[in-house]
C-alpha positions, 0 to 999 in steps of 0.5 A: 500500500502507498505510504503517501496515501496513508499519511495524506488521508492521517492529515485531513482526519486530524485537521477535520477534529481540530475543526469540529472541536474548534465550532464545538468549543464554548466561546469566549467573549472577545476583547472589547476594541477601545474606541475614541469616544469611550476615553475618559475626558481629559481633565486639562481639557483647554478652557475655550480662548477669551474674548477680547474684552475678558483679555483687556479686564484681566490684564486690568484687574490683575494689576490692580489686585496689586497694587490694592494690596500693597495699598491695603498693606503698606504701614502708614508711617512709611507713607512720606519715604522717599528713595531721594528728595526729587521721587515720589513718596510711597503714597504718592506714587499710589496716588499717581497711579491710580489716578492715572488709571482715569486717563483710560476711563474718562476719554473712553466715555468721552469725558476729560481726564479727572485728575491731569495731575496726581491728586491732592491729599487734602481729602486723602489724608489717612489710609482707609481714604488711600485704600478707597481711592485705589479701589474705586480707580481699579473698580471703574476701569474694570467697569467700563471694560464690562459696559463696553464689550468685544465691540466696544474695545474696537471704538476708535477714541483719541489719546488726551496726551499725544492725541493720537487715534487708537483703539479704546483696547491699546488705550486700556492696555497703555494704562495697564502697562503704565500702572505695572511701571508704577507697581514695580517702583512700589516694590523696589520701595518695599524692599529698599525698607527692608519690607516684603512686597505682598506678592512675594511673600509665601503664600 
C-alpha cells in the first residue's frame, strides 16, 4: 500500500477534529476594541480662548489686585519715604497711579481726564481714604471694560496726551502697562525698607 496515501488521508482526519472541536468549543467573549469616544475626558481639557474684552479686564484687574494690596498693606508711617528728595513718596506714587488709571476711563466715555495731575491729599489724608481711592480707580476701569464689550474695545477714541487715534483696547492696555511701571517702583520701595512686597511673600 502507498505510504503517501496513508499519511495524506492521517492529515485531513486530524485537521477535520481540530475543526469540529474548534465550532464545538464554548466561546469566549472577545476583547472589547477601545474606541475614541469611550476615553475618559481629559481633565486639562483647554478652557475655550477669551474674548477680547475678558483679555483687556484681566490684564486690568490683575494689576490692580496689586497694587490694592500693597495699598491695603503698606504701614502708614512709611507713607512720606522717599528713595531721594526729587521721587515720589510711597503714597504718592499710589496716588499717581491710580489716578492715572482715569486717563483710560474718562476719554473712553468721552469725558476729560479727572485728575491731569496726581491728586491732592487734602481729602486723602489717612489710609482707609488711600485704600478707597485705589479701589474705586481699579473698580471703574474694570467697569467700563464690562459696559463696553468685544465691540466696544474696537471704538476708535483719541489719546488726551499725544492725541493720537487708537483703539479704546491699546488705550486700556497703555494704562495697564503704565500702572505695572508704577507697581514695580512700589516694590523696589518695599524692599529698599527692608519690607516684603505682598506678592512675594509665601503664600
Amino acid at each position: 500500500m502507498n505510504c503517501k496515501f496513508w499519511i495524506s488521508r492521517a492529515m485531513l482526519a486530524a485537521a477535520v477534529v481540530t475543526t469540529l472541536g474548534a465550532v464545538n468549543a464554548p466561546s469566549t467573549p472577545a476583547a472589547k476594541i477601545a474606541l475614541p469616544q469611550d476615553a475618559a475626558p481629559k481633565k486639562d481639557t483647554p478652557k475655550p480662548i477669551a474674548t477680547e474684552s475678558q483679555i483687556v479686564l484681566a490684564a486690568w484687574n490683575e494689576i490692580g489686585r496689586k497694587l490694592i494690596a500693597i495699598a491695603e498693606d503698606l504701614p502708614e508711617d512709611k507713607y512720606d519715604y522717599k528713595p531721594n528728595p526729587d521721587s515720589r513718596s510711597f503714597v504718592g506714587q499710589l496716588l499717581h497711579v491710580s489716578a492715572s488709571m482715569y486717563y483710560f476711563t474718562d476719554p473712553a466715555q468721552n469725558q476729560k481726564v479727572r485728575y491731569p495731575d496726581d491728586p491732592n491729599r487734602d481729602n486723602l489724608k489717612t489710609k482707609a481714604d488711600v485704600v478707597a481711592f485705589v479701589k474705586k480707580s481699579v473698580e471703574d476701569g474694570a467697569a467700563l471694560i464690562k459696559s463696553k464689550g468685544d465691540k466696544g474695545m474696537r471704538e476708535i477714541l483719541t489719546d488726551p496726551e499725544s492725541k493720537q487715534q487708537t483703539h479704546v483696547s491699546d488705550l486700556a492696555y497703555s494704562l495697564i502697562e503704565h500702572s505695572g511701571e508704577h507697581y514695580g517702583q512700589l516694590v523696589v520701595y518695599y524692599r529698599i525698607n527692608n519690607l516684603v512686597p505682598p506678592e512675594s511673600r509665601k503664600k
